[in-house]
N, C-alpha and C positions, 0 to 999 in steps of 0.2 A: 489789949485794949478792947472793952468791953462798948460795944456800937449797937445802935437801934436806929435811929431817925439820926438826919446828919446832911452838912451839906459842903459841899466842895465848890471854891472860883477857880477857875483852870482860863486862864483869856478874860478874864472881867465875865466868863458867860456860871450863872449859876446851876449848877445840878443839884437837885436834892434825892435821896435815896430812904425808905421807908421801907425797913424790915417788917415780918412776920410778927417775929421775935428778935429777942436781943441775943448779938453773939458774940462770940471773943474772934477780932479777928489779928489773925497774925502777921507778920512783916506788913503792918501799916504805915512804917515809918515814912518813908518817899511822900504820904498823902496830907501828912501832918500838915506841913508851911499851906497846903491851899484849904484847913480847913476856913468856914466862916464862922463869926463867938456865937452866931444865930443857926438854927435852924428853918427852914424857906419851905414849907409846905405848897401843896401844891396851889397854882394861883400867882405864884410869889416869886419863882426859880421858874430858869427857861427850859429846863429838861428836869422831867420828875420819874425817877425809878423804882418802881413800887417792886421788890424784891421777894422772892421764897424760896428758902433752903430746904433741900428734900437730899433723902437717900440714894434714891436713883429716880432716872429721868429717862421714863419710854419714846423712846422719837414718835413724832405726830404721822398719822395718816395722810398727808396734804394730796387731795386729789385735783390739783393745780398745776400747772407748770412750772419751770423752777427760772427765777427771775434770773438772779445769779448766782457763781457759786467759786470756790476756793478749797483746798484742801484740807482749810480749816474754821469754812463756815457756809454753808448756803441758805439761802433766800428765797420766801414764796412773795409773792404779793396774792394779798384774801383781800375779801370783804372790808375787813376793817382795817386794812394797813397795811403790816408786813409781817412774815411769820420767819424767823432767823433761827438758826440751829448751829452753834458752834462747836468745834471738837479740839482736843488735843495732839501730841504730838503723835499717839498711838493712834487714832482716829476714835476716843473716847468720849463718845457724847456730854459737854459738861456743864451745856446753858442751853436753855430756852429762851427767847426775846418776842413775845408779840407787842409788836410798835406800830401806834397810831398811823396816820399818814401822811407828817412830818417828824416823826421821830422825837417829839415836844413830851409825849406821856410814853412809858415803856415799859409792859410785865415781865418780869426777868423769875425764870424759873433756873435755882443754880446749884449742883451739885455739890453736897455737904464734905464732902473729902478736901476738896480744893479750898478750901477755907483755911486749909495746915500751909498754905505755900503763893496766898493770891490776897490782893489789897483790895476787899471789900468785893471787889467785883475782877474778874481777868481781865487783864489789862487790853486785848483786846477787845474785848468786849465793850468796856468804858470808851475807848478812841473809835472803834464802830458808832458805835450810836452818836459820838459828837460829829465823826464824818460825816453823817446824815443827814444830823440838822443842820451843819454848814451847805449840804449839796440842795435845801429850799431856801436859803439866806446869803444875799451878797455881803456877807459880813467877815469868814475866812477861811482858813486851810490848814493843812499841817505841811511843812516843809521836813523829810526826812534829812538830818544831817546833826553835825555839832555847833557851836554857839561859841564863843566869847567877847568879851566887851573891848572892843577900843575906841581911846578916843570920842567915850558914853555913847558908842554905835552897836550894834553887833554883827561882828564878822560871822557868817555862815558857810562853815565847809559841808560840804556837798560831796557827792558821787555815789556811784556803784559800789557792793557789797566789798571789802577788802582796798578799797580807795587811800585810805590813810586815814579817813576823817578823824576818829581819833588820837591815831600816831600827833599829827600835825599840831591841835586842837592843844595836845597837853604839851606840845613844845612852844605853843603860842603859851598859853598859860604858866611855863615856867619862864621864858622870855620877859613876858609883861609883868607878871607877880599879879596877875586874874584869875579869879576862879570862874574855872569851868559854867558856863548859864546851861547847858543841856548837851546831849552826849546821842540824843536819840531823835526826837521829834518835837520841832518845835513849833508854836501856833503863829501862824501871822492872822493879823489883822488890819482893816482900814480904818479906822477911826480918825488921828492925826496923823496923816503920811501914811506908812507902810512899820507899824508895830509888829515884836516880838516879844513872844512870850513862853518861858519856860514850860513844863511841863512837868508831871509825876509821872510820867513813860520812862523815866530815864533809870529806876529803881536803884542810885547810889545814892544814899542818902545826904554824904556832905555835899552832894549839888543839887539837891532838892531844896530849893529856893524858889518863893512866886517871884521872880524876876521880869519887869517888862522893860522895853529898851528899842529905839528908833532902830527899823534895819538898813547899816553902814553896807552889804557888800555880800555877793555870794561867790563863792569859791570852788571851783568844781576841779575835782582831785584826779593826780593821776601820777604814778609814780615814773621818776625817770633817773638819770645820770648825771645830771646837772639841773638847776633852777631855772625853768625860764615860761613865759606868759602868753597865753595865746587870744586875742582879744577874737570875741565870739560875734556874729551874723548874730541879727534878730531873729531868725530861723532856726539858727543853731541854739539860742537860747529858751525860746519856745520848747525844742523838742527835750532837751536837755530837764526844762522844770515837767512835763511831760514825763518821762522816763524816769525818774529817781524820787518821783512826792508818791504822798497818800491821795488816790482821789476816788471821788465817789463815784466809779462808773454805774454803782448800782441805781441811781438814780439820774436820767438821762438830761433831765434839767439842769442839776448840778453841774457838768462837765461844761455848759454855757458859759456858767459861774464861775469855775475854776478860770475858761478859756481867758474869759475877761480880768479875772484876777491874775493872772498868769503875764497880761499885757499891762499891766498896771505896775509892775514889779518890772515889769521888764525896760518898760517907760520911768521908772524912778530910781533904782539904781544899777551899780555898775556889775557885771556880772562877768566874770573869765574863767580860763582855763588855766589851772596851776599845774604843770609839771616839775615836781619839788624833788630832793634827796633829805629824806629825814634825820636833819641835823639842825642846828643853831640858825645855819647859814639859809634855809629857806625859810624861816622865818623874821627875816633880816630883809630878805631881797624882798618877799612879799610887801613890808611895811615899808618901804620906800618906794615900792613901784605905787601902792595906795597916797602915800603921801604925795608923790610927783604927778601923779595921771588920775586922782580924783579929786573931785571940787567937795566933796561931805569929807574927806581927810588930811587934805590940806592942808599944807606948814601956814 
């Protein structure tokens, strides 16, 4: 797929992207369902990424302090914004980002190699900058976990690394005869009630779907010997969306943002702890304990 100017809804929120030049890029599929039939120049789109491909990428001088950092990206705050340097999994310098000081315009300097194996831009990279501008805007989050629809709701399994979320996920999905809505990170928002929205983070393609959907329930995984349900403390719920989301620490406002979105969610639906065995039967026990003890799934 040959790209130049272009623009993506990911959450109803618009990104536009503004090459150099035109490139071919590859395994864009995942990206396809959010494009827009328009392109959104700047002005028009809530995040605009003015983009340039180069051969190699000198890391900057920053005679600054380092705002934050990660093993596979740190952070200056400059004069004008913010100065971001991402790496791979070798610790391979592969993007440059100078972003404004909300994250609204973004210069992306981005290594020409990784254009053979990355969807326009690395996928972290793309979900950085949109954490960003969620952590100046009460508007939302990403919730790490998997997705399916019931009951036109969406159930959210949740937990820690190796939890089940996807074991479970595709045994709800062949249970219900639903397809998968997202597998990896999915966006909430507030708009009417507490929405969910698919994602292109998930990079399978047959669930790469712009799907949005009221959120029914979240799910917080844990594997056991038998199925059974542990109803959660609002304390335990906090810390739990706390411990397992994407959030902006980099941005000290934002974590306000989250807090309160975080109570919002926690205030509007039901949220437990599933200790399941991955078979038929906890997905069984699950969708009758939802239908008996919540008022959104209710016979």
């Amino acid at each position: 797929m040959i790209v130049q100017n272009f623009t993506v809804s990911i959450g109803e929120i618009l990104i536009s992207y503004q090459y150099d030049k035109s490139i071919i890029a590859k395994g864009n599929e995942p990206f396809v369902a959010f494009l827009t039939p328009q392109y959104m120049p700047d002005g028009k789109s809530h995040i605009m990424n003015y983009v340039s491909v180069v051969d190699k990428i000198p890391s900057a001088n920053i005679d600054v302090e380092m705002t934050a950092s990660t093993i596979y990206w740190k952070m200056w705050t400059v004069s004008s914004g913010y100065h971001i340097e991402f790496f791979n999994n070798e610790g391979l310098l592969t993007s440059i980002v100078k972003s404004n000081n909300n994250f609204t315009v973004n210069k992306i300097i981005m290594l020409r190699d990784i254009l053979n194996s990355t969807v326009f831009l690395p996928s972290d990279v793309h979900a950085f900058l949109l954490i960003g501008y969620f952590g100046f805007r009460d508007i939302g989050l990403f919730i790490h976990g998997s997705m399916i629809r019931y009951q036109d709701k969406g159930v959210i399994f949740s937990g820690i690394s190796g939890s089940g979320k996807s074991t479970i996920c595709a045994l709800a999905s062949e249970f219900l005869n639903q397809k998968i809505i997202t597998d990896d990170r999915i966006l909430v928002r507030f708009n009417d009630g507490v929405e969910c929205y698919s994602t292109p983070y998930d990079w399978k393609i047959e669930r790469c779907n712009n799907i949005k959907t009221h959120m029914g329930c979240i799910v917080y995984l844990k594997h056991g010997s038998s199925n059974w349900i542990r109803k959660l403390s609002y304390d335990e719920k906090m810390m739990k969306l706390f411990s397992t989301n994407l959030l902006p620490f980099f941005v000290p406002e934002g974590m306000l943002r989250i807090a309160k979105a975080f109570d919002l969610i926690v205030n509007s639906v039901p949220i437990i702890e599933y200790h399941f065995k991955p078979d038929r039967s906890a997905i069984e026990y699950l969708l009758l304990y939802l239908r008996q003890n919540t008022s959104c799934f209710g016979e």
